[in-house]
Backbone as CSV, one residue per row, in Angstrom:
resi,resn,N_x,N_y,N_z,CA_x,CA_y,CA_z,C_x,C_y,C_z
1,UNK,115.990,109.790,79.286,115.140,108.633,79.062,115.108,107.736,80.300
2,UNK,115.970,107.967,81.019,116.170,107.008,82.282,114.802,107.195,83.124
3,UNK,115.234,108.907,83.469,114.446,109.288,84.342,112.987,108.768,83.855
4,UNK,112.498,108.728,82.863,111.289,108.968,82.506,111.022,107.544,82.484
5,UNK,111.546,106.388,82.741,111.266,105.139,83.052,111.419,104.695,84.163
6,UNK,112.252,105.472,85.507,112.142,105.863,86.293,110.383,105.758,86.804
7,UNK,109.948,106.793,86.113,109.108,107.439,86.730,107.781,106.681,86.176
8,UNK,107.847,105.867,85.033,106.626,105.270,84.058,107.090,103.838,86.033
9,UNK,108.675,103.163,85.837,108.322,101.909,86.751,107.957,102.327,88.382
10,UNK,107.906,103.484,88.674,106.993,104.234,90.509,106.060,103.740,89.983
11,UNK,105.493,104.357,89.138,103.925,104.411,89.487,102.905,103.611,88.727
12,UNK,104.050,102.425,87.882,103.392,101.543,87.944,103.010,100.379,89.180
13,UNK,104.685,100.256,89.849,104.295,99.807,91.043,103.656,100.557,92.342
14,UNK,103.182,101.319,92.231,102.328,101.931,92.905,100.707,101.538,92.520
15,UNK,100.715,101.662,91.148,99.351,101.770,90.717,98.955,99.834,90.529
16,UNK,99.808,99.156,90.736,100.254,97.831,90.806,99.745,96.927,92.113
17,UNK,100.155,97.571,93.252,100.174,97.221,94.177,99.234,97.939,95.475
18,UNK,97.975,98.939,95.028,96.942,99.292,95.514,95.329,98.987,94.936
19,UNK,94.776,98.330,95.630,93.592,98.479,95.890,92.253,99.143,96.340
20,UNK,91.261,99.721,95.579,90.589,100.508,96.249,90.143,102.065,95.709
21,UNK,91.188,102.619,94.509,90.905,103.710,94.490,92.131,104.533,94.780
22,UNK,91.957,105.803,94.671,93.044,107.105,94.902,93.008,107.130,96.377
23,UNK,91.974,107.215,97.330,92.782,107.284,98.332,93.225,106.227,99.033
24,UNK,93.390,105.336,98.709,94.033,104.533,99.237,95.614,103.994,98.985
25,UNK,95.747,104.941,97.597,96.903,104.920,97.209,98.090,106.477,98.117
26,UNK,97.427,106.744,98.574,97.637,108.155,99.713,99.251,107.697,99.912
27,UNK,98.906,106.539,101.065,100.571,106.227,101.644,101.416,105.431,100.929
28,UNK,100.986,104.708,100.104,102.274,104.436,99.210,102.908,105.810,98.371
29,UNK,101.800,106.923,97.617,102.735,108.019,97.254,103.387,108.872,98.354
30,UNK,103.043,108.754,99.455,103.763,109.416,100.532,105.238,108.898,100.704
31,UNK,105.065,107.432,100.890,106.547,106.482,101.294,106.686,106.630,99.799
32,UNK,106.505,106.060,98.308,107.892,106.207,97.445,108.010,107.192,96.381
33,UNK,107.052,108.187,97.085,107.391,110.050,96.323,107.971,110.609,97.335
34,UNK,107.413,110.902,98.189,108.107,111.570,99.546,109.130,111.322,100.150
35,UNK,109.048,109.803,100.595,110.287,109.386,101.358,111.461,108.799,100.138
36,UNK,111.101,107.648,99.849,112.085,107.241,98.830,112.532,107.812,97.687
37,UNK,111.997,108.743,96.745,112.282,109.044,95.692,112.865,110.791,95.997
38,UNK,112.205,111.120,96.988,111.892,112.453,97.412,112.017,113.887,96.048
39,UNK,110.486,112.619,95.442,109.938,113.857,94.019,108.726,115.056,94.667
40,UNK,108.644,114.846,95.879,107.731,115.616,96.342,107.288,115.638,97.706
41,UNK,106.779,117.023,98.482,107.193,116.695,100.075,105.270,116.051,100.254
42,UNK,105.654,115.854,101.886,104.491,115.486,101.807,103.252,115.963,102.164
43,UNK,103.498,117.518,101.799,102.358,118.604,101.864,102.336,119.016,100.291
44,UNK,103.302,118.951,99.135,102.835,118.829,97.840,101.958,117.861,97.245
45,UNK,102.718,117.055,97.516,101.354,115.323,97.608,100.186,115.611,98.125
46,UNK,99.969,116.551,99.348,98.366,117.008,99.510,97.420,117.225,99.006
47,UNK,98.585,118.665,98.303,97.977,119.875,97.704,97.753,118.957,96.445
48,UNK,98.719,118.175,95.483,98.523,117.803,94.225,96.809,116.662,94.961
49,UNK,97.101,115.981,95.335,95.469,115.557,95.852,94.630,115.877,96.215
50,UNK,94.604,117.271,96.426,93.646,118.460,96.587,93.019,118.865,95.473
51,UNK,93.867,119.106,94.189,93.630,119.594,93.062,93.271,118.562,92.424
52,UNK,93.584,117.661,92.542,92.976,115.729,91.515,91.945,115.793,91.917
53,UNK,91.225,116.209,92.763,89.463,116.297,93.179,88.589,117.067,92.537
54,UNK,89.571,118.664,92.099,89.184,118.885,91.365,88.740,119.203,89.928
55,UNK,89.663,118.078,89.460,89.889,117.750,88.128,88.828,116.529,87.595
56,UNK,88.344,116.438,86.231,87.815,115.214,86.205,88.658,114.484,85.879
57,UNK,88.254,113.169,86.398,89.213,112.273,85.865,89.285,111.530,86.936
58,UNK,90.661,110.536,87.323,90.759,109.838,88.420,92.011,110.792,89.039
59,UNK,91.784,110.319,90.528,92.531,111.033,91.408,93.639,110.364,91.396
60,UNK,94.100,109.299,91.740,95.391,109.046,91.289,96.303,109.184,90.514
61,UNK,95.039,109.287,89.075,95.987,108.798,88.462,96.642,110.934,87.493
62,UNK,95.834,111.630,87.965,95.890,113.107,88.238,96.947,113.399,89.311
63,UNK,97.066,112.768,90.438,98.452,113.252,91.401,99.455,112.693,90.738
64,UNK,99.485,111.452,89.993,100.784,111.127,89.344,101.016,112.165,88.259
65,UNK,100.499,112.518,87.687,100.658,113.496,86.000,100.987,114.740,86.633
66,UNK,100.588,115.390,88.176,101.408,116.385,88.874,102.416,116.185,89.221
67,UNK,102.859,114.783,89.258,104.466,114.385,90.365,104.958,114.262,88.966
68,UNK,104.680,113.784,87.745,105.840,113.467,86.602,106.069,114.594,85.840
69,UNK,105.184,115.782,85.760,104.991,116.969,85.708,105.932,117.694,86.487
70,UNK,105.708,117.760,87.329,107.056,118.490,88.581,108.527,118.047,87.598
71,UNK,109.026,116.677,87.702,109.696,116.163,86.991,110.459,116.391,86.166
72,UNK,109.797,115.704,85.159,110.031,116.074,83.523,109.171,116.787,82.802
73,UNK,108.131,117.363,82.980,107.589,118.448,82.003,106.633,117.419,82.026
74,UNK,106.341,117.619,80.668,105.143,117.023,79.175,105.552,115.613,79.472
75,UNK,106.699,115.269,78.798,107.348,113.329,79.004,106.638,112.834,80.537
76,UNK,107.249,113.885,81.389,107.415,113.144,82.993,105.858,113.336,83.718
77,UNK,104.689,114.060,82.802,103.437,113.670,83.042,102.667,112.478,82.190
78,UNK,103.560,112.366,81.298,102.909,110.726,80.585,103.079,109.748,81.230
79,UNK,104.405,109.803,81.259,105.218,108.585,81.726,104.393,108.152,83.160
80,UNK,104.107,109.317,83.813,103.586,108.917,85.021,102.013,108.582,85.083
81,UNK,101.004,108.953,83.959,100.081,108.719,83.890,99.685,107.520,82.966
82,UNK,101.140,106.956,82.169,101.197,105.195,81.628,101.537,104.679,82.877
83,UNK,102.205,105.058,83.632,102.468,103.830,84.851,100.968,103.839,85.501
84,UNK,100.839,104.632,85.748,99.415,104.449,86.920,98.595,103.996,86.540
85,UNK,98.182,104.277,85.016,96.952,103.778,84.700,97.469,102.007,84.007
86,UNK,98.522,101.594,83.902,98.923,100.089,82.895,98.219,99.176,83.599
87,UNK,98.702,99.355,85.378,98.301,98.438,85.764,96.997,97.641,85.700
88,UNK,95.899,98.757,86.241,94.356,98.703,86.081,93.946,98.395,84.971
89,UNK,94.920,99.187,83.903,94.181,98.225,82.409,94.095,96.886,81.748
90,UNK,96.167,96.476,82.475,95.775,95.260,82.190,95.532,94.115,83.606
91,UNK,94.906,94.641,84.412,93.644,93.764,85.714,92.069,93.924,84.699
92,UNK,91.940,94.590,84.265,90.947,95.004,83.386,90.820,93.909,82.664
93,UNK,91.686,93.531,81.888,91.584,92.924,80.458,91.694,91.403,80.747
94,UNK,92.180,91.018,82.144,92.592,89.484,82.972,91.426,89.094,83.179
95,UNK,90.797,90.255,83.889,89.247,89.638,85.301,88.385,89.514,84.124
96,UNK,88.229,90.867,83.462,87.104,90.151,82.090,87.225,89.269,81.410
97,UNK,88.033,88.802,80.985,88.123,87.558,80.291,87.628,86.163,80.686
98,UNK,87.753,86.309,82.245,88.228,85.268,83.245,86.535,85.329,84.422
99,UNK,86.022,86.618,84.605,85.256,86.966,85.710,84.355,85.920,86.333
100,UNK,83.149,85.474,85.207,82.353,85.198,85.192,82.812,83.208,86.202
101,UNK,84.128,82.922,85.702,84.815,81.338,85.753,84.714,81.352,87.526
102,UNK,85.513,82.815,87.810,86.149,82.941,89.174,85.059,83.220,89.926
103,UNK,84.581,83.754,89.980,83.223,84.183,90.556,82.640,83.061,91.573
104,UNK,82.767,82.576,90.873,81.745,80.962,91.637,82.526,80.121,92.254
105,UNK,83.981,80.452,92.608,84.807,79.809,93.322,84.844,80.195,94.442
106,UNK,84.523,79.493,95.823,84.071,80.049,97.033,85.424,80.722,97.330
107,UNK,86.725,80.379,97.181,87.656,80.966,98.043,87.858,82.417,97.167
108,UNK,87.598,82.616,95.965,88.091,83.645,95.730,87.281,84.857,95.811
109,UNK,85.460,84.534,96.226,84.581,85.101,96.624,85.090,85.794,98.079
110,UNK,85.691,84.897,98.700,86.501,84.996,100.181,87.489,85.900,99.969
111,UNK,88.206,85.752,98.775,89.496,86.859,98.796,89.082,87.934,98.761
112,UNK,87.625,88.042,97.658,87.486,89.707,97.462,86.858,90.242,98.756
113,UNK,86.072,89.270,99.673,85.770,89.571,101.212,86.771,90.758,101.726
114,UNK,87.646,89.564,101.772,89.328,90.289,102.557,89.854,91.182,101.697
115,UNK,89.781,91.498,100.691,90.267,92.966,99.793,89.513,94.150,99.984
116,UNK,88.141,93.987,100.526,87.861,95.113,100.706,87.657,95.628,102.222
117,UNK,88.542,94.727,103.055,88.729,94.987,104.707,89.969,95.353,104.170
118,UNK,90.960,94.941,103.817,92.288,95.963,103.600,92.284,97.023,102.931
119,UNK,90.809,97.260,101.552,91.169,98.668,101.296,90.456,99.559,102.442
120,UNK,89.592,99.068,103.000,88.850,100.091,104.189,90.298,100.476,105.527
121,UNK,91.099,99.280,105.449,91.913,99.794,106.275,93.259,100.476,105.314
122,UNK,93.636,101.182,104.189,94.386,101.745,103.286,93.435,103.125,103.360
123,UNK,92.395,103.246,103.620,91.450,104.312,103.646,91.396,104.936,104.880
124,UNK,91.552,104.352,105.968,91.270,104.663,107.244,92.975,105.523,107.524
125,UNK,93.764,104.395,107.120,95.773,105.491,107.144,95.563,106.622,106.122
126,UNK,94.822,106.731,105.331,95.187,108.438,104.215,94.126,109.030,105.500
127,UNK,92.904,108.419,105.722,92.230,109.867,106.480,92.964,110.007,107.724
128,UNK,93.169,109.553,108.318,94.699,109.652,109.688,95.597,110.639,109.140
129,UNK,96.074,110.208,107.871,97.498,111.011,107.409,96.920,112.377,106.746
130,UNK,95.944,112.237,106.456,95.426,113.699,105.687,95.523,114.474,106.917
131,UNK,94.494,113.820,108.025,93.580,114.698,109.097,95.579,115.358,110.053
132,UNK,96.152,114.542,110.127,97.768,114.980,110.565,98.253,116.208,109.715
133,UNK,98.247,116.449,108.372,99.101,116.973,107.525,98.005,118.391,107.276
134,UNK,96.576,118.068,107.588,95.667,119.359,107.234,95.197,119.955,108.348
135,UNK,94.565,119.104,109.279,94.006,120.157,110.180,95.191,120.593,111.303
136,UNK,95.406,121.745,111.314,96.280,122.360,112.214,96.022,123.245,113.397
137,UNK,94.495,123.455,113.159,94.003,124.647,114.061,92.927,124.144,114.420
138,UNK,92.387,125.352,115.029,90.731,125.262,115.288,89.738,125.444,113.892
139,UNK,90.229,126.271,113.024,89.523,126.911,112.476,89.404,125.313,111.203
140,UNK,90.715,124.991,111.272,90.816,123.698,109.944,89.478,122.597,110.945
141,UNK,89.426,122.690,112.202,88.813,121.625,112.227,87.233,121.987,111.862
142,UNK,86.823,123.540,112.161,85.611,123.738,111.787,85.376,123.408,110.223
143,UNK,86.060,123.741,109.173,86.493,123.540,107.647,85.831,121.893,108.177
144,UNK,86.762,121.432,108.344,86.452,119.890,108.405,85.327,119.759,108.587
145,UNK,84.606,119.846,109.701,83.480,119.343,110.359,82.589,120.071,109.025
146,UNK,82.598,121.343,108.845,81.467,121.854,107.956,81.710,120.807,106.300
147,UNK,82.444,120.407,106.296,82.498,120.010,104.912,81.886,118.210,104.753
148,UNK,82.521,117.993,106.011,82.346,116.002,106.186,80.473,116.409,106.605
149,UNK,80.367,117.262,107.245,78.585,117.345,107.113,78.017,117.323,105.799
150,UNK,78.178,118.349,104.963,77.631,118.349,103.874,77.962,117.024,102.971
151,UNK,79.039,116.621,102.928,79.416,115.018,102.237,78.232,114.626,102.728
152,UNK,78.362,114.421,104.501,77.468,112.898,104.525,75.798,113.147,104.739
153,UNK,75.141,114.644,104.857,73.904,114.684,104.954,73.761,115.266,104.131
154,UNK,73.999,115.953,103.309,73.019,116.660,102.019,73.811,116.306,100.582
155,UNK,73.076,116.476,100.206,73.431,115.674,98.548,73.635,116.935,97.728
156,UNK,75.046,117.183,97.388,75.843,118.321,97.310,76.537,117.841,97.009
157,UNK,77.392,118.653,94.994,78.328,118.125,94.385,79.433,118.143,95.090
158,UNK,80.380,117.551,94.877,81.983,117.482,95.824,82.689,118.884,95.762
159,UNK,82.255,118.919,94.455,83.125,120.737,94.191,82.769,121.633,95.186
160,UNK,81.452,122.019,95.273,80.689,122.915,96.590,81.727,122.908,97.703
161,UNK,82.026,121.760,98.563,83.027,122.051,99.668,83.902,122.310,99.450
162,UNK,84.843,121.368,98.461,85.828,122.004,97.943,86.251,123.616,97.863
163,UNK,85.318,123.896,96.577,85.672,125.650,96.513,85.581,126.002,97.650
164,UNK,84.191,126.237,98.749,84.203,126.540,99.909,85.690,126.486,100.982
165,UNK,85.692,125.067,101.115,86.724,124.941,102.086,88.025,125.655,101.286
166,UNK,88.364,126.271,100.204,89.799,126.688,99.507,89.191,128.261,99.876
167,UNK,88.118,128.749,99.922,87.989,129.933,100.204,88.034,130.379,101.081
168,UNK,87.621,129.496,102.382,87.779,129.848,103.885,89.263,129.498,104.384
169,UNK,89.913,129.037,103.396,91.362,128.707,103.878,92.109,130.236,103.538
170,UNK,91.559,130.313,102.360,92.443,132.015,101.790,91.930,132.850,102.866
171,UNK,90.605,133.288,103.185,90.234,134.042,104.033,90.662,134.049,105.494
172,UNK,91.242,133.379,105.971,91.552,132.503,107.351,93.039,132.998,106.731
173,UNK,93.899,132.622,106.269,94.876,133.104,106.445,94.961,134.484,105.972
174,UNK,94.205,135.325,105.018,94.093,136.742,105.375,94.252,137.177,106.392
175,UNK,93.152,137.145,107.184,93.003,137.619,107.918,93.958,137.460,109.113
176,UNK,94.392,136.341,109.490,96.120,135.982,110.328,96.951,137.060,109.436
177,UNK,97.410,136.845,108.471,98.024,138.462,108.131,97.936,139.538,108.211
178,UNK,96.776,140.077,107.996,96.483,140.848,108.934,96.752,141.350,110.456
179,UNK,96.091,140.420,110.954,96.172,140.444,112.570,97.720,140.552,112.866
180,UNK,98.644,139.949,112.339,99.822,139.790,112.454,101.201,141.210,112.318
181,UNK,100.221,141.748,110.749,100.751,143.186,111.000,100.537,144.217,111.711
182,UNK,98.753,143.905,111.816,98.675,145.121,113.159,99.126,144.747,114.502
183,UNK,99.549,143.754,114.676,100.061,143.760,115.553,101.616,143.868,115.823
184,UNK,102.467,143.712,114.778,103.830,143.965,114.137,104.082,145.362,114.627
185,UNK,102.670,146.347,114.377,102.656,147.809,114.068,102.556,148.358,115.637
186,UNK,101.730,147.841,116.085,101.162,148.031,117.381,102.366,148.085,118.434
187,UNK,103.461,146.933,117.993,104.651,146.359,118.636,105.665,147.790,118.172
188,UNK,105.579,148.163,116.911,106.556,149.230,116.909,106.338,150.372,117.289
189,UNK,104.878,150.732,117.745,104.349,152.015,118.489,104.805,151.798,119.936
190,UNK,104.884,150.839,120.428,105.112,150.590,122.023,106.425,150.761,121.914
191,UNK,107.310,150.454,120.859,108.711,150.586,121.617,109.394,151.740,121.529
């Protein structure tokens, strides 16, 4: 029971203390899954945010129900998908009540100014930390480039690159296996 309150108080303060969306919650699950808690490295955290894209639902709050999952099973994907989601529900239930009052108060018109220059800069460290942790080659950067094209010029569901880019990743490392044994083979004919 510990653990599993443990894991409900991460990701509430996680889901607590970000603005913006799933990716912007990127480096806080990096620093207190990865580093501090070390429930997960920080190429599982990828991959589990790889797969929250392609899930419906929200992406965050889908990488947490993989990290409490890893965990504790069944419990340690609740627990982690009540923390993530408490927070937002009850900001939810505050601002509506309240919205319409605050709204018309110049400074707090000003705050939400400045909240969405810090989530653009919480957005700008996951694509830094993604583009570090994914592209490794030449070939990841073509993946890249072919996929951030289709995002930003043609109007094409998200899944499309997705599957794509997971297929040219399997195929791409095929084929390095490949190459790798014939050349393994090649190495034991020469000697």
């Amino acid at each position: 029971m510990k653990e599993l309150f443990r894991i409900f108080y991460t990701f509430f303060g996680i889901g607590a203390l970000t603005f913006g969306g799933g990716y912007t919650m990127l480096p806080l699950f990096q620093k207190k899954i990865a580093e501090q808690r070390g429930w997960a490295s920080q190429e599982e955290i990828m991959d589990f945010y790889a797969v929250s894209q392609c899930l419906p639902g929200i992406i965050a709050v889908n990488t947490a129900m993989q990290i409490g999952y890893k965990q504790k099973k069944i419990p340690g994907l609740i627990a982690a998908a009540l923390g993530m989601a408490a927070p937002s529900v009850l900001a939810i239930l505050i601002i509506a009540a309240f919205i319409q009052q605050f709204m018309e108060i110049g400074w707090v018109r000003s705050a939400f100014n400045g909240i969405r220059l810090a989530v653009l800069a919480l957005i700008t460290e996951a694509v830094i930390t993604m583009w570090k942790n994914g592209v490794k080659d030449k070939a990841g950067i073509i993946i890249f480039v072919a996929a951030f094209a289709l995002f930003t010029f043609v109007d094409v569901t998200p899944i499309f690159p997705l599957v794509a880019g997971a297929a040219c990743g399997i195929i791409i490392k095929e084929r390095k296996n490949i190459f790798k044994s014939r050349k393994r083979g090649k190495d034991n004919e020469d000697a």
